[in-house]
DRENNUFI-367912 format. One line per 4 residues: their letters; for each residue x, y, z of C-alpha. Coordinates in nm, 3 decimals. Layout:
! residues N
a) X,Y,Z | ... $
END
This chain:
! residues 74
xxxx) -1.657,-1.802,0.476 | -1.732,-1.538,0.752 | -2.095,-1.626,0.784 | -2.016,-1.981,0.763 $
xxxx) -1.782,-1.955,1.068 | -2.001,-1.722,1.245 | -2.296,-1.981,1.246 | -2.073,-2.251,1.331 $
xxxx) -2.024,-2.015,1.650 | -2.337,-1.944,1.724 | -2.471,-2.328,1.695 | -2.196,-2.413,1.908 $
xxxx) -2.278,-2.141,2.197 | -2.686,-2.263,2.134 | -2.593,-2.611,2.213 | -2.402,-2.484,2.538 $
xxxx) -2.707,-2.265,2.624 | -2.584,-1.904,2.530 | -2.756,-1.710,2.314 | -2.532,-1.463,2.107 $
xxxx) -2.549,-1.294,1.778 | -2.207,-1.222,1.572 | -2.262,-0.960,1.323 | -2.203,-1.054,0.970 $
xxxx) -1.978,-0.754,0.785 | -2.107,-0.543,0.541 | -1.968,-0.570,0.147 | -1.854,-0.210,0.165 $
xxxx) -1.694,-0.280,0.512 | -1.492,-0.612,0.378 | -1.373,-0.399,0.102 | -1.230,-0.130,0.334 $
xxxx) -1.076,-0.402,0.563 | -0.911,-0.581,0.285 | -0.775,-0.248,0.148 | -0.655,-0.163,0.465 $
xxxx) -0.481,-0.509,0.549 | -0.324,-0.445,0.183 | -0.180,-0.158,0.250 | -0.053,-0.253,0.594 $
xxxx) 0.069,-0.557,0.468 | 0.277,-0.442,0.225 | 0.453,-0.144,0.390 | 0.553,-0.416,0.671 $
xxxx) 0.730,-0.612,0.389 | 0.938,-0.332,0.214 | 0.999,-0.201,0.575 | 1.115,-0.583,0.649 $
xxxx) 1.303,-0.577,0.338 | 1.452,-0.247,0.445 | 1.610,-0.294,0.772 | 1.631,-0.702,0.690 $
xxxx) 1.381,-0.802,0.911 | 1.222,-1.163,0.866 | 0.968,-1.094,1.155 | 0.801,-0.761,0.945 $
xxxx) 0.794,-0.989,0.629 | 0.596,-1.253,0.779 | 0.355,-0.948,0.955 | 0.328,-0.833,0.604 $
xxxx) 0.252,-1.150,0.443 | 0.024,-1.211,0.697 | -0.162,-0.928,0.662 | -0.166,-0.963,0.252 $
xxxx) -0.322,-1.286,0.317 | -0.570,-1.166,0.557 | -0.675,-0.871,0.270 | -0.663,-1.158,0.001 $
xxxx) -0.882,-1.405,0.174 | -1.153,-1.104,0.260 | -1.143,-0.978,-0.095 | -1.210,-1.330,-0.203 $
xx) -1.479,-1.426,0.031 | -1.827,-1.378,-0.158 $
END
């Protein structure tokens, strides 16, 4: 899905006349980013839960989404 969307980016600025390069993540780095979001994600929704705030749940849902869809992406 990354590398699908970067390309998409890149055709889009070659049509316009740019030339730029997005650089595609590494396995080992998408693993430590989705671990990270994880984490993050679900402290902000037991601190939400905590103090009763809805805006730190949806951060941390957010952010658990964000981890899921990297650890999915092949």
């Amino acid at each position: 899905m990354i590398n699908e969307t970067a390309s998409f980016f890149e055709k889009c600025a070659k049509d316009i006349g740019l030339s730029i390069k997005i650089p595609r993540p590494s396995k080992a780095t998408k693993i430590t980013c989705a671990t990270i979001n994880g984490v993050a994600g679900t402290s902000l929704v037991v601190a939400g839960i905590a103090v009763s705030s809805k805006t730190l749940v949806v951060l941390g849902t957010l952010g658990l989404a964000g981890a899921t869809a990297l650890a999915l992406d092949k």
